[in-house]
C-alpha positions in Angstrom: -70.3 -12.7 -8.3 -68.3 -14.0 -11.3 -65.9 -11.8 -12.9 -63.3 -11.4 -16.1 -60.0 -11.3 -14.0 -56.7 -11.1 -14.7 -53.6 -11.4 -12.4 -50.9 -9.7 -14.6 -51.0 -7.5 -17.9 -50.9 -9.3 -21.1 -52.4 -10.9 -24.4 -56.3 -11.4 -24.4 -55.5 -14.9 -23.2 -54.6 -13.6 -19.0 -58.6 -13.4 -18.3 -59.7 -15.3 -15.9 -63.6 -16.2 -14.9 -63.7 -16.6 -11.5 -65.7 -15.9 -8.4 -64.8 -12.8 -6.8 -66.4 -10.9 -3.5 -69.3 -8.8 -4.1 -68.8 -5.1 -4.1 -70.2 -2.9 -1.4 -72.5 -0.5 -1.6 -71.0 2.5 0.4 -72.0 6.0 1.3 -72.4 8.0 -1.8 -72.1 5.0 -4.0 -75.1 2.8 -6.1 -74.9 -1.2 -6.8 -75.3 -2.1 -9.7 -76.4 -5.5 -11.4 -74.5 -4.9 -14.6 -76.4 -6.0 -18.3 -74.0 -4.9 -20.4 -70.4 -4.0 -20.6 -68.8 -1.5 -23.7 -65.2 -2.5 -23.7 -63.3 0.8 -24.2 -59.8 1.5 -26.0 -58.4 2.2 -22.6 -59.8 -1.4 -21.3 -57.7 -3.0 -23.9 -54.5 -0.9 -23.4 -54.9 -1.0 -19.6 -55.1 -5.3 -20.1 -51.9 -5.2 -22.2 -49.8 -2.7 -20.0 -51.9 -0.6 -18.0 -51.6 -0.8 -13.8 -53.2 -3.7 -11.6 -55.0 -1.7 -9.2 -56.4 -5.1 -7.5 -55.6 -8.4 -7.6 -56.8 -10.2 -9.3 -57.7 -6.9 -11.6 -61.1 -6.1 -13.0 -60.6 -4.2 -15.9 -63.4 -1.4 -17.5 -64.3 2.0 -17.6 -68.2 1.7 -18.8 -71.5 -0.3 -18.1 -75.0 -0.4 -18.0 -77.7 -2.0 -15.6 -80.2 -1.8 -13.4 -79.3 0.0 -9.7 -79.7 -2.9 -6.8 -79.3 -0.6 -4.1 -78.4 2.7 -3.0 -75.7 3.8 0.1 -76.5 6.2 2.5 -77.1 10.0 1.9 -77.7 8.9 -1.7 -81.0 11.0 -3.0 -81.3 11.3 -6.6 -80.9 7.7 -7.4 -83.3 4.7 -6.3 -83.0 0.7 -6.6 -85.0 0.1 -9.7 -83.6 2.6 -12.4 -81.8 1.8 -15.2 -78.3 3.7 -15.2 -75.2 3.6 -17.3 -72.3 4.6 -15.4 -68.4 5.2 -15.3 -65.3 4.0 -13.2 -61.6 4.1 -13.8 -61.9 0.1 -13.1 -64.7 -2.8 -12.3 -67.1 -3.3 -15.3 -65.8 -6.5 -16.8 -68.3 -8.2 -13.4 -71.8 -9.0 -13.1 -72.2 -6.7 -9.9 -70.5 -2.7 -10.0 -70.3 -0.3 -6.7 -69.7 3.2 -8.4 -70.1 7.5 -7.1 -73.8 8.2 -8.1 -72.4 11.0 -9.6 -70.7 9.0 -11.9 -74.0 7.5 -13.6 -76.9 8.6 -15.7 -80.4 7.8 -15.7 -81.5 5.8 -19.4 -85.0 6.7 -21.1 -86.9 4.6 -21.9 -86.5 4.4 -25.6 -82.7 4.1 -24.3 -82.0 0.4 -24.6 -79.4 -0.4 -21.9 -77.0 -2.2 -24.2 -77.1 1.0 -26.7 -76.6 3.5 -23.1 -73.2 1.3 -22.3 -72.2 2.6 -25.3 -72.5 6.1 -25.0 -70.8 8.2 -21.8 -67.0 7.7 -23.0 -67.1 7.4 -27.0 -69.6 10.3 -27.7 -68.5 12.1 -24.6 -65.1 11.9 -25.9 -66.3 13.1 -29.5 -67.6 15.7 -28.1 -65.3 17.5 -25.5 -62.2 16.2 -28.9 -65.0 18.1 -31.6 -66.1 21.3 -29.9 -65.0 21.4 -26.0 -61.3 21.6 -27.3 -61.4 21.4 -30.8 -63.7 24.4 -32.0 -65.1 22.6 -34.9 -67.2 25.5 -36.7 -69.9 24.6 -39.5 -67.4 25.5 -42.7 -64.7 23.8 -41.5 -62.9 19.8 -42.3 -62.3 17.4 -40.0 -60.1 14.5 -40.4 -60.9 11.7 -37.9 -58.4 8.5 -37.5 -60.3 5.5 -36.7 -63.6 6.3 -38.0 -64.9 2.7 -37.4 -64.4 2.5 -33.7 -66.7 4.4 -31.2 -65.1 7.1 -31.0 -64.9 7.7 -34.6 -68.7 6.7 -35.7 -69.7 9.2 -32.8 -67.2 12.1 -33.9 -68.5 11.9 -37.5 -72.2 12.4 -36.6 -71.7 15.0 -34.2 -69.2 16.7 -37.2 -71.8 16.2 -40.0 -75.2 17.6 -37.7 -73.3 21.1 -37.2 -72.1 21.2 -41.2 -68.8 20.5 -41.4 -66.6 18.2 -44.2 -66.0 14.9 -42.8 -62.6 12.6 -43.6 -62.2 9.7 -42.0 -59.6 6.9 -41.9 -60.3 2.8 -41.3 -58.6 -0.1 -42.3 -60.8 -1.3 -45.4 -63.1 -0.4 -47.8 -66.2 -1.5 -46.4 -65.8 0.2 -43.2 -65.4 3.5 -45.1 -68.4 2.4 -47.3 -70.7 2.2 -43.8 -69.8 5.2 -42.7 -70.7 7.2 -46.3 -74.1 5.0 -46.2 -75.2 5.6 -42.8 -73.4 8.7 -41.4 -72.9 10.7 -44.0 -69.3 10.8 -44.4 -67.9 13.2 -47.1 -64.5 11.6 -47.7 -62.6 8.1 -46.6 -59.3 7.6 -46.5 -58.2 3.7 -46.5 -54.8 4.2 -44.8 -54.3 0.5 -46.1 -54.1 1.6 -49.5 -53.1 5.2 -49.7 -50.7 8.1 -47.8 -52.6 9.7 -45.0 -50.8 13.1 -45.4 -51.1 13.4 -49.2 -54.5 12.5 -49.5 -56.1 14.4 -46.8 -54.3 17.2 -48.5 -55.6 16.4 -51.9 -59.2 15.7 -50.4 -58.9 19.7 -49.2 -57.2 21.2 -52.6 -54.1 21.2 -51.3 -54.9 22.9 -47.9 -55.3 20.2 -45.3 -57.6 19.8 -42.6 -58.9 22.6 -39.8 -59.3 20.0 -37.3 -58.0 16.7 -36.6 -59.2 14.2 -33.9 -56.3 11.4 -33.0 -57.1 8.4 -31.1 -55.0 6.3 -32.2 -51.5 7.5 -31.0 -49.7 6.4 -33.7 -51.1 8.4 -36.4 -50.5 11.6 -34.5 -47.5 12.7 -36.4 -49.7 12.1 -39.9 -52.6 14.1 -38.4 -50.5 17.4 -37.4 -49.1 16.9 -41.1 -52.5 17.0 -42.4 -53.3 20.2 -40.9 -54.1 23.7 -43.0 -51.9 26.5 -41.7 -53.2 27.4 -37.9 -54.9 24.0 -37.5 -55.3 22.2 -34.6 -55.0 18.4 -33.6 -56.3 17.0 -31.1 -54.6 13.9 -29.3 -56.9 11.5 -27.4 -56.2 7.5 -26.4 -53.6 5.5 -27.7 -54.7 1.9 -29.3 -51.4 0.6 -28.4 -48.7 0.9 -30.8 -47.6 3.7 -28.6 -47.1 7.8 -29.8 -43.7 8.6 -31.8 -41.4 11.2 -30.2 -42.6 14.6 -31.6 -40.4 17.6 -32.3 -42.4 20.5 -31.4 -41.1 22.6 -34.1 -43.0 20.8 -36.3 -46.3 23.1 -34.4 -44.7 26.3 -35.1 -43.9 26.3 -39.1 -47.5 26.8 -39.6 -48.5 27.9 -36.3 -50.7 24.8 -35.4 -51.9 24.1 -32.3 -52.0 20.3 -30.2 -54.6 19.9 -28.0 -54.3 16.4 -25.3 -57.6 15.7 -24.4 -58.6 13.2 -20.9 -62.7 12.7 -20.7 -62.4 11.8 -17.0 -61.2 15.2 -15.6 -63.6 17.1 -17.7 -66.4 14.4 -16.2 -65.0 15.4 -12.6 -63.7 19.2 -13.0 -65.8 21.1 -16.2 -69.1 20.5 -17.5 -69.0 16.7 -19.2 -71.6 15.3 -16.9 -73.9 17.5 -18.1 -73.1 16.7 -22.3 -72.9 13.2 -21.8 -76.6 13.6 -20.4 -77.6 16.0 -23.2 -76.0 13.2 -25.2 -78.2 10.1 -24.1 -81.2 12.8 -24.8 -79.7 12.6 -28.5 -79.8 9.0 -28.9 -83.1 9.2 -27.4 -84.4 11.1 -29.8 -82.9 9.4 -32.7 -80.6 12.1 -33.3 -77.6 10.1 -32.8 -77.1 6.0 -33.8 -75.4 3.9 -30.8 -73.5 0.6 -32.7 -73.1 -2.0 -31.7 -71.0 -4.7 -33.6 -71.1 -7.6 -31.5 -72.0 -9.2 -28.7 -70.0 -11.9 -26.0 -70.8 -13.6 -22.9 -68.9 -12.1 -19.9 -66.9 -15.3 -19.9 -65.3 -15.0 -23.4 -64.1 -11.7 -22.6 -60.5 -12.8 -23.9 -62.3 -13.8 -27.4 -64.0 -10.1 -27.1 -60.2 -8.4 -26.5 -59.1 -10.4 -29.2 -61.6 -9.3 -32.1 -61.0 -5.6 -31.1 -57.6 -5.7 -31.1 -57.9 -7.7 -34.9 -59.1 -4.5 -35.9 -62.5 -6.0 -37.9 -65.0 -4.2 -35.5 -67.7 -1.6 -36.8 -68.6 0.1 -33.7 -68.5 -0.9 -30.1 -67.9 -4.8 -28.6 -70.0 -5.5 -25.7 -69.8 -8.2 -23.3 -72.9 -9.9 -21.4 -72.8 -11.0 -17.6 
């Protein structure tokens, strides 16, 4: 099968297109012929810096396709259906060999592009919103990076139960889309203005109940947006890397920080079960997948590139 490969961390530019073996089907596991690839946070972080688990390394958490075949002792899944799944590594390929624990069955009015956006992002939202974070109906929420998937799924889920949305992007017209579309109470171009001081003038002076952090960078601004006995939530770093926090700065107002990991509460609490209550949502048309663009398989340095440029609206697939 062909594959996006790299043979040490780096720039966008260390992918590689090459022919690597086929994956094996073993017992427990599904093949997959992969259609569409989501390129998460973590794929990008994990290119730059991350861990070569192979070599050469297939990068990717999260894709969709159709299941080729199915290993032994495997009952609940069949060659045929149409499944998005996740794996610490592997997606950036046309073929995937994954737990068949680790996927979920689409709908039908589930496009397969739209489910390889869904399991980490709005899986994440979620366990960062309500799992860990408590978000009640008359509280704020301040979410950095509002653009990317993790964002455009947290202020959805954050607007259907009634709470006051601030979000942070890079521009103008990103905040724009997310008012428009989603619902958005407040933006915050962080371009353009002081994250701390405007969150707290957005909230009369009080600051934020909640705030959802997957950026890294930004943490220190999103603890100092927080009303007294707030709580932040840390999820993801984009790269730039988390400044050294002095834990005093919790206890003046007795706030509380919150590190949240989607794959151990896929494998040791109940995730499986949101991120398939989740795809029901979409289903329904109670939650919008975006997608912002499209490359083949074989650009997936140029797809790396334009996530890391910071102009997407939504998630970056790539096609086998």
């Amino acid at each position: 099968m062909k594959a996006a490969v790299y043979y040490e961390t780096g720039p966008p530019d260390v992918f590689r297109y090459e022919d690597v073996p086929d994956p094996v089907c073993g017992p427990g596991s599904v093949l997959i012929d992969i259609a569409a690839i989501s390129i998460e946070g973590g794929d990008v972080g994990n290119r730059s810096r991350g861990p070569l688990a192979t070599e050469p390394h297939i990068v990717g958490y999260q894709c969709a396709g159709t299941i080729r075949e199915v290993g032994e002792s495997v009952t609940d899944r069949t060659p045929g259906q149409r499944v998005v799944a996740v794996n610490f590594f592997g997606s950036h390929a046309e073929m995937i060999a994954v737990p068949w624990q680790t996927t979920w069955i689409l709908p039908d009015n589930v496009t397969t592009e739209q489910g390889a956006c869904i399991p980490v992002a709005y899986g994440t939202a979620h366990a960062c919103l309500f799992t860990f974070g408590g978000l009640k109906s008359d509280e704020s929420v301040l979410i950095q990076g509002g653009a990317g998937g993790v964002g455009i799924a947290a202020v959805q889920m954050a607007k259907r139960v009634g709470a006051t949305t601030l979000a942070t992007a890079s521009s103008d017209a990103k905040l724009e889309r997310l008012r428009s579309e989603f619902g958005l109470d407040h933006g915050i171009n962080y371009a353009q203005v002081e994250l701390v001081e405007e969150a707290r003038r957005l909230t009369n002076g009080r600051g934020v109940d909640l705030a959802v952090d997957s950026v890294g960078s930004t943490l220190l601004g999103s603890i100092e947006s927080l009303a007294y006995r707030g709580r932040c939530i840390t999820v993801g770093d984009m790269g730039q890397g988390r400044r050294p926090l002095d834990p005093g700065v919790l206890m003046e107002r007795n706030l509380t920080l919150t590190g949240v990991f989607l794959g151990a509460e896929l494998m040791l609490g109940d995730g499986h079960a949101v991120v398939e209550s989740i795809i029901n949502d979409v289903a329904r048309g109670d939650l919008r997948v975006v997608v912002d663009r499209k490359f083949p398989l074989s650009d997936a340095a140029a797809a790396h590139a334009h996530i890391e440029s910071r102009q997407a609206f939504g998630r970056v697939l790539l096609i086998p």
